[in-house]
N, C-alpha and C positions, 0 to 999 in steps of 0.2 A: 504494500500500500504506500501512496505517495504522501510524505510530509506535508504537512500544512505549511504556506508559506504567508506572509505578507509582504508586499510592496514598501520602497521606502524612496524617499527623494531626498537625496542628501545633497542642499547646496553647500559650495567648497570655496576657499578662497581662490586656489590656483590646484589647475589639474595633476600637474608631476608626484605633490602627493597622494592623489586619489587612488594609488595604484593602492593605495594600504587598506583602502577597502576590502578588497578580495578574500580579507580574512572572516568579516564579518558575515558575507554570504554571496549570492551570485548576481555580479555587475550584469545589469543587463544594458544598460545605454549610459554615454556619458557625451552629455553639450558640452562644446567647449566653446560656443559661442555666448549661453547663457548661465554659463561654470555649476551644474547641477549633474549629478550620478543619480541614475535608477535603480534600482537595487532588489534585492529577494532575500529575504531572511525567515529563518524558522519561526515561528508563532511561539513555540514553548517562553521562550529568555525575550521576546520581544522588548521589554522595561527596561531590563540591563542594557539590551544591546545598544537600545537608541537612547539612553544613557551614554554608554561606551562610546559610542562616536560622536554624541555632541560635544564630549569632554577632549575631541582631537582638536587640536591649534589650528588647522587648517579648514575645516567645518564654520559653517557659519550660522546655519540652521537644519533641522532634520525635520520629515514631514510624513507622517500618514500615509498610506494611498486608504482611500473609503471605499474602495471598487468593490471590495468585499461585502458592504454592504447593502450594496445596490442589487436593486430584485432582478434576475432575470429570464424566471418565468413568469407570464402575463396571461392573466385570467380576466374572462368577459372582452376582449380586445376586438371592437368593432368591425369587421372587415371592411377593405378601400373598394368603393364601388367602383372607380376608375381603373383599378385594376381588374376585376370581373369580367368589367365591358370589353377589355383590351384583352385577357383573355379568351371573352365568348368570342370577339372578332378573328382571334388568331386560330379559333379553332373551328368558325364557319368555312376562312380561307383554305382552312386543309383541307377541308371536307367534301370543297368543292373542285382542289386540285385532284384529288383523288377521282372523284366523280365524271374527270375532262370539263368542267364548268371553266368559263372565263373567272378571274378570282376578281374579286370587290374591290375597286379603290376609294378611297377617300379622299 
């Protein structure tokens, strides 16, 4: 079974030491336009660790990711009647290529 992880944003003052990150868990992207590290870390030590690395000199602030809390399964979700239409048109068009019909334009 797979670890629990959570997301972390850790803005840095300068990149060169961000390498030191890697200890803490797995770098996933690093801007170096906008000096911030994306990160993955175990959920267990979660307090410690983002502790841990606010407490590095080169960190400037450490952040959350909330993705985890966000729902993403969706119940009662409307269906797009635009879409319907577009697929009953797409599948008159088959219908009638199949058939030797001239197909419908719009």
């Amino acid at each position: 079974m797979r670890e629990r992880r959570i997301g972390l944003a850790v803005y840095v003052k300068n990149l060169k030491p961000a390498r030191n990150l890697r200890k803490f868990g797995n770098v996933h992207y690093v801007s170096r336009r906008l000096n911030y590290v994306t990160m993955y870390t175990s959920v267990e030590n979660i307090e410690s660790t983002i502790e841990r690395i606010a407490r590095l000199d080169f960190v400037t602030r450490v952040e959350r990711s909330h993705r985890h809390e966000i729902p993403t399964v969706y119940s009662n979700a409307k269906p797009d009647k635009a879409k319907e239409l577009d697929y009953k048109f797409e599948q008159d068009q088959v219908l009638s290529l199949v058939r030797g019909d001239q197909p419908i334009d719009m």
